[in-house]
LOVEX-14581 format. One line per field, with one value per residue (C-alpha): x, y, z. Coordinates in Angstrom, 3 decimals, decimal comma. Example, Ala and Ser with C-alpha at 12.3 -4.5 7.8 and 13.67 -1.06 7.14 Angstrom:
# LOVEX-14581
X = 12,300_13,670
Y = -4,500_-1,060
Z = 7,800_7,140
***
This chain:
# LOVEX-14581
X = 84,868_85,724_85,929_85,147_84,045_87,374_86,064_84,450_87,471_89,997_90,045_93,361_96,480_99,897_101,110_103,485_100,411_98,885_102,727_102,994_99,795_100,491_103,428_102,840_99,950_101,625_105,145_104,618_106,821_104,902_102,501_100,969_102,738_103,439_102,489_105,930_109,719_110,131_110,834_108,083_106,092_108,850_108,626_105,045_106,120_108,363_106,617_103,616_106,180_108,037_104,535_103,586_106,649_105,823_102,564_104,027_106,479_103,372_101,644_104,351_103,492_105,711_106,505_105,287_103,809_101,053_100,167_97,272_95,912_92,176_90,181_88,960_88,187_85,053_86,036_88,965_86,297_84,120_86,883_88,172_84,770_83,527_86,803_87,312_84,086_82,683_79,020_77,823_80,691_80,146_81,365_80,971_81,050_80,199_77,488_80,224_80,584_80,010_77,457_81,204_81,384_77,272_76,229_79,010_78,260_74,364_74,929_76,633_73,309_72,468_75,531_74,496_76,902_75,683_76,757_76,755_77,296_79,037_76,668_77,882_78,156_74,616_76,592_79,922_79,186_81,820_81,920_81,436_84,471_83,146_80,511_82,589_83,509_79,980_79,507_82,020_80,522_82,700_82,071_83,205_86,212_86,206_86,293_85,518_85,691_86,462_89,115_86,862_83,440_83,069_80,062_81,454_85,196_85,703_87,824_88,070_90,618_92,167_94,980_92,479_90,080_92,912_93,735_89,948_90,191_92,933_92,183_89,370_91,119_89,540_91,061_90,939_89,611_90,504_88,568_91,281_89,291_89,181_92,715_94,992_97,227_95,234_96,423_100,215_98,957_101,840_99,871_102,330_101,649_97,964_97,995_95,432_95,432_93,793_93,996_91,592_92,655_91,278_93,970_91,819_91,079_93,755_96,975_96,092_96,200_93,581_89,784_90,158_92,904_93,101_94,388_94,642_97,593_97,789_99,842_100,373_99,115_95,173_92,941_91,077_89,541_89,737_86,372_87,548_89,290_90,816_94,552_96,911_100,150_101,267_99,963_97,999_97,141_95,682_91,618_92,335_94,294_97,650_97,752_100,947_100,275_99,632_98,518_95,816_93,236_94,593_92,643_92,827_94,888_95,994_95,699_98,739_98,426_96,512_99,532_101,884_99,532_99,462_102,980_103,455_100,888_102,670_106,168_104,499_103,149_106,557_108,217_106,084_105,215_101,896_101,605_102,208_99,985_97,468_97,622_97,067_93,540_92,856_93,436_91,317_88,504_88,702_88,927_85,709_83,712_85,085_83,667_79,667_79,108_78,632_75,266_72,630_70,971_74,143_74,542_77,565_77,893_81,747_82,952_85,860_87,424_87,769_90,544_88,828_89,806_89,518_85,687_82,844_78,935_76,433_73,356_71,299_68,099_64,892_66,447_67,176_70,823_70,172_69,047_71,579_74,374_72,240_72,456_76,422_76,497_75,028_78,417_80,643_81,388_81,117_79,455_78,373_74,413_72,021_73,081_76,625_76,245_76,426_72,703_73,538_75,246_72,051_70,145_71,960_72,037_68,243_69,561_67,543_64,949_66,773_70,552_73,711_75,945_79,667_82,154_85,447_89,131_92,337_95,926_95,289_92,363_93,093_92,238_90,564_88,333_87,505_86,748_84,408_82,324_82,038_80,215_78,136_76,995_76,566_74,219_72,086_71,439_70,685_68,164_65,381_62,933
Y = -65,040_-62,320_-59,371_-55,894_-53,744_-52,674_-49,438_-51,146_-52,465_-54,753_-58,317_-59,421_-58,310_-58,515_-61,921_-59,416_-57,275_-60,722_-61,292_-58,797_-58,656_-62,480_-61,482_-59,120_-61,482_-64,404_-63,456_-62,601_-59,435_-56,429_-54,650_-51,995_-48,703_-45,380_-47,794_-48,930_-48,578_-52,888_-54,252_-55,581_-52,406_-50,389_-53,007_-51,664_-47,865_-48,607_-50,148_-47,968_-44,771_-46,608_-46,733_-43,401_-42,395_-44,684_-42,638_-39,327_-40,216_-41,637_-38,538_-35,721_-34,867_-32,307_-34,501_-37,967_-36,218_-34,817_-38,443_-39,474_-43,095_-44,055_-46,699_-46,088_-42,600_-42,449_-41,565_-39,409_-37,149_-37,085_-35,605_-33,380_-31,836_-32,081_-30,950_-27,981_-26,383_-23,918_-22,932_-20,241_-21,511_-22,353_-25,404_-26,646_-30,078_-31,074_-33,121_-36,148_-36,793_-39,979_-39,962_-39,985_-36,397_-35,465_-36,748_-34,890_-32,269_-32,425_-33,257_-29,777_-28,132_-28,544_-26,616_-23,664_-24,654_-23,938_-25,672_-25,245_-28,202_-27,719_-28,587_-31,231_-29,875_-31,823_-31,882_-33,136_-35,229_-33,249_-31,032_-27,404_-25,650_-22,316_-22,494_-22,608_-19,012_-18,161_-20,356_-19,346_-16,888_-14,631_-17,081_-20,076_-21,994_-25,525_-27,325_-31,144_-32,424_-36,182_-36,564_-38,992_-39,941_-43,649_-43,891_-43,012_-42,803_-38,587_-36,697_-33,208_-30,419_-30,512_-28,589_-25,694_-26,580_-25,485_-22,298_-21,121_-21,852_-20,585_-17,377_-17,051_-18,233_-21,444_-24,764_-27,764_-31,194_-34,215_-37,633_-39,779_-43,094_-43,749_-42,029_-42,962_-46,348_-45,009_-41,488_-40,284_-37,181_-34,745_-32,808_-29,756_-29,883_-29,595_-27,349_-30,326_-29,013_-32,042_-35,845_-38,027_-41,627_-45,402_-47,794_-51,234_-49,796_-49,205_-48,995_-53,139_-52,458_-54,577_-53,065_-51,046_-48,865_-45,174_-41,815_-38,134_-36,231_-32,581_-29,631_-28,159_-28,466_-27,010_-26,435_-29,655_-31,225_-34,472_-36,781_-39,518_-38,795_-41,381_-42,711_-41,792_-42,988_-39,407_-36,467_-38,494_-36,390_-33,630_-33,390_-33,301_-35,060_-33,889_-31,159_-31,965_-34,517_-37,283_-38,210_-34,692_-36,852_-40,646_-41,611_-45,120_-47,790_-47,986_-50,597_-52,417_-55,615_-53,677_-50,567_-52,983_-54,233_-51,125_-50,338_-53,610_-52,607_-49,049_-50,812_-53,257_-49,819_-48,070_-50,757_-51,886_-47,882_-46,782_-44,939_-47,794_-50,103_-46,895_-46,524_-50,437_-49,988_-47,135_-49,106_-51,366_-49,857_-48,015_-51,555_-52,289_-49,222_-49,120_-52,861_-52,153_-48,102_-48,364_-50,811_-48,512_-50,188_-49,566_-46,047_-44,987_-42,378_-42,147_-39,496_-41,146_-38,191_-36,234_-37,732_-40,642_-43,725_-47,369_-47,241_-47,297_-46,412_-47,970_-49,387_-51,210_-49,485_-50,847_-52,997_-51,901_-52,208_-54,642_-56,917_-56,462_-56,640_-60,191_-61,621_-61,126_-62,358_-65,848_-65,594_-65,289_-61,463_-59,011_-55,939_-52,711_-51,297_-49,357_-45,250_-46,466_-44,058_-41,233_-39,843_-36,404_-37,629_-40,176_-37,459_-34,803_-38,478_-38,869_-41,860_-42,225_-45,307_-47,235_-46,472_-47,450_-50,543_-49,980_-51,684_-51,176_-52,163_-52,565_-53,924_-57,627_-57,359_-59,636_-58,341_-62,084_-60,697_-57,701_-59,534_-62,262_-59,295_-57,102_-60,139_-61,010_-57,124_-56,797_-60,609_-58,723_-55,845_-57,702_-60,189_-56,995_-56,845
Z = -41,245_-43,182_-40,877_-41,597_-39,029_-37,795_-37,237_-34,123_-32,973_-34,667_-33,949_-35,905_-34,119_-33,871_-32,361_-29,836_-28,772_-27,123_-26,031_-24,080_-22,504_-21,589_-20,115_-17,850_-16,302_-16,250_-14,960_-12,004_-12,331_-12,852_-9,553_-9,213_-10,554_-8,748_-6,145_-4,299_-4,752_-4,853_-7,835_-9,131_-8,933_-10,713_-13,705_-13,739_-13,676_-16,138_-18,825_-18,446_-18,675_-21,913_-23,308_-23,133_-24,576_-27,218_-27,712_-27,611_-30,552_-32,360_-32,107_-31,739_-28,300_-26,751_-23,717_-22,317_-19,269_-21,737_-22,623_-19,820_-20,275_-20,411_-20,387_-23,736_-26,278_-24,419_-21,395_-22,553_-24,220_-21,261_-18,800_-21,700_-22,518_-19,003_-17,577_-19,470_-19,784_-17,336_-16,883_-19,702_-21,904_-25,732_-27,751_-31,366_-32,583_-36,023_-37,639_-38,103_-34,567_-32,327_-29,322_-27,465_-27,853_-28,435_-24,998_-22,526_-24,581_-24,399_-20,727_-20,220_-20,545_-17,292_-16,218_-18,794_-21,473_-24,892_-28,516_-31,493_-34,712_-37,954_-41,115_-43,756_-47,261_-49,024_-52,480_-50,827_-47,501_-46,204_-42,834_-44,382_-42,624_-44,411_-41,586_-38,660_-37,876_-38,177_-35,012_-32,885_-30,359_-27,603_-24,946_-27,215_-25,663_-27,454_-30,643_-30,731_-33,979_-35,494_-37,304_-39,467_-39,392_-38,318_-41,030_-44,046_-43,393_-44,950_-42,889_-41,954_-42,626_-39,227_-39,978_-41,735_-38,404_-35,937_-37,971_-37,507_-34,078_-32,955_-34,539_-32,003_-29,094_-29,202_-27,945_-30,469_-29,375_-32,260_-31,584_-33,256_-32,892_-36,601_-37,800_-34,641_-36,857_-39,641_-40,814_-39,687_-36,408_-35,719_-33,421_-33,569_-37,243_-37,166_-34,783_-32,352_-28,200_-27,274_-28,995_-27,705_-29,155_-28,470_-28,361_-29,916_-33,664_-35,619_-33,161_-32,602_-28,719_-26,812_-25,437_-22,479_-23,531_-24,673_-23,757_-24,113_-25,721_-24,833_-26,457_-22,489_-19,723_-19,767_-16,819_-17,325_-14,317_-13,547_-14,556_-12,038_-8,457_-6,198_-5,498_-7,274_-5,718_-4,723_-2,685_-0,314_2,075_-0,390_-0,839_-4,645_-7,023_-7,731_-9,498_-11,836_-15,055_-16,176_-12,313_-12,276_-14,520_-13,737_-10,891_-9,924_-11,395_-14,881_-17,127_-17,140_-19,339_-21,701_-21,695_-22,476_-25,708_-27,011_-26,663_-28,703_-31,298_-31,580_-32,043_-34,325_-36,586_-36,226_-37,799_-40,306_-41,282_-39,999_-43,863_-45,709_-43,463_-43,774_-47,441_-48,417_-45,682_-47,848_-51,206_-50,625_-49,340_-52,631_-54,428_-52,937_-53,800_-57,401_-57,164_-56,301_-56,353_-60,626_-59,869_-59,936_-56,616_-54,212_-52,934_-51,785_-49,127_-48,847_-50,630_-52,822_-54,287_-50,851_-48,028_-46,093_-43,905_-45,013_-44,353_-46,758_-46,056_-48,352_-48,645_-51,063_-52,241_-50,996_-48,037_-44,399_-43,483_-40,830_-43,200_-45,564_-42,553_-41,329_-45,226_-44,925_-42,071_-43,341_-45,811_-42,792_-43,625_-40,829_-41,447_-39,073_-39,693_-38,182_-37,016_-35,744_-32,256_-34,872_-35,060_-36,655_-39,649_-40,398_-40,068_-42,758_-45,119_-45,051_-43,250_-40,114_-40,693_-42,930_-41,733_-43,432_-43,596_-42,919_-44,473_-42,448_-43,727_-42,130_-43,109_-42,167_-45,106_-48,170_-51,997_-52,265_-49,771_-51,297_-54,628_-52,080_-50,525_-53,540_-55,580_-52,773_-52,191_-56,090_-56,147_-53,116_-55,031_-58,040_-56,133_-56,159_-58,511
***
């Protein structure tokens, strides 16, 4: 199988990320953490404190207490965006974004919150940052933006983004699910208040991991209440991070995996790791986009991930995802939980097939699946 839909989740990793998630079940040495002062439990507390260092030197955040683990992006959104916003509040989003962000956000109608989404450039593909001040209203308070669009791989100005916002007094909200292993984040750099990040793409970690990096400590309520190892005997969860929004156990086999697929990008260097995803994605889309029955969506001369959006003219993407599929290469079609982006493509009925890249891809592959897009194409009359 030749695999390409790591933007779904990566299925090659590290021989250490499996390590250490083996090892922690099968030792017998790490409990629960935050949960006793034996130790077995402090192995736990340990390793799950070693990892969020791990993820605040990753991402430049000022201090591991800002680092708050999830089970995955999705829920790291939800308690950001539901967390933060207060009835009769405003937020923008963009027309790149996943249903991760569009459906707490649509959900906070019901408590009077408003949005707004930033329009793609129709010449570009591109999030038209021109557009966002004309958005932000007086009772705006967030930003939630991708940091690329899980369709066709462009990436926004986050950097420019954060200047806009915090002009206005506006907090900004990065969904690092495609970039996080990807891109190198400094988060002081940008100028990001929140990083939402998944820990199965592109940092190699296994499913069920992710996080949220803060700047400081914002007024964000927890999305999920319970024990939390401390403060027992208060009606709310602590009020001090990371504990405020990690309710319930953490997930300690899969912490440890992602601490071993951060070490594994820190010493292999995320940007060269990054650049070769990049290279040959852009093999690829050299290798079909000049046959006048692919269309490319991805916007090559713009920045962008190791993704590619195409599709063939005349065929639906499913079927053109199911053909590749009979040649062992794994493909992502349909609207990819990103309606709004379909919709600016002319997109919607047909839908586009993703072709996602990531270190552990081959150039013999990219020479396999180019030829067998290019002999699909050709097959119309």
């Amino acid at each position: 199988m030749i695999y390409l839909d790591n933007g779904a989740t990566t299925v090659q990793k590290p021989k250490s990320v499996a390590k250490a998630v083996y090892d922690v079940l099968n030792s017998g040495q790490y409990g629960n953490p935050s949960r006793g002062a034996y130790p077995i439990a402090v192995n736990a507390n340990e390793l799950v404190y070693q990892t969020r260092e791990k993820v605040a030197e990753l991402f430049n955040v000022p201090d591991s207490s800002l680092v708050v683990f999830t089970k995955n992006i999705t829920e790291a959104l939800n308690t950001v965006i539901k967390g933060y916003l207060k009835p009769g509040d405003h937020v923008i989003a963009t027309m790149y974004d996943h249903n991760s962000v569009l459906r707490p956000i649509y959900q906070m109608e019901r408590y009077q919150v408003s949005h707004s989404f930033v329009p793609l450039d129709s010449q570009t593909n591109l999030v038209d940052l021109s557009a966002v001040e004309s958005l932000i209203q007086p009772n705006t308070k967030m930003m939630v933006c991708t940091h690329a669009s899980n369709v066709i791989g462009n990436t926004v100005d986050i950097k420019k983004l954060a200047t806009i916002c915090h002009r206005h007094h506006v907090i900004l909200v990065v969904d690092a699910a495609q970039t996080a292993g990807v891109l190198p984040i400094d988060m002081e750099k940008l100028g990001v208040d929140v990083l939402c990040f998944t820990g199965h793409k592109s940092l190699y970690g296994p499913e069920g991991t992710g996080g949220i990096c803060l700047s400081r400590d914002l007024p964000i309520e927890p999305l999920i209440v319970g024990g939390s190892g401390i403060d027992s005997y208060n009606h709310s969860m602590p009020d001090r991070l990371p504990e405020r929004l990690e309710g319930g156990t953490v997930n300690v086999p899969g912490i440890a995996g992602l601490g071993a697929g951060i070490d594994y990008l820190l010493s292999h260097s995320l940007v060269e790791a990054g650049e070769r995803t990049i290279a040959l994605a852009d093999d690829f889309a050299q290798r079909v986009m000049n046959n006048p029955r692919v269309k490319v969506y991805t916007n090559l001369t713009a920045p962008h991930v190791g993704t590619i959006g195409l599709n063939i003219k005349g065929i639906n993407s499913a079927d053109v995802s199911d053909y590749l599929a009979e040649h062992q290469i794994a493909t992502r079609s349909g609207a990819h939980c990103a309606p709004l982006i379909h919709q600016a493509l002319g997109t919607v009925e047909q839908g586009i097939v993703r072709f996602s890249f990531c270190s552990f891809n081959t150039e013999e592959e990219v020479t396999t699946v180019s030829a067998i897009v290019n002999e699909i194409a050709n097959q119309i009359k």
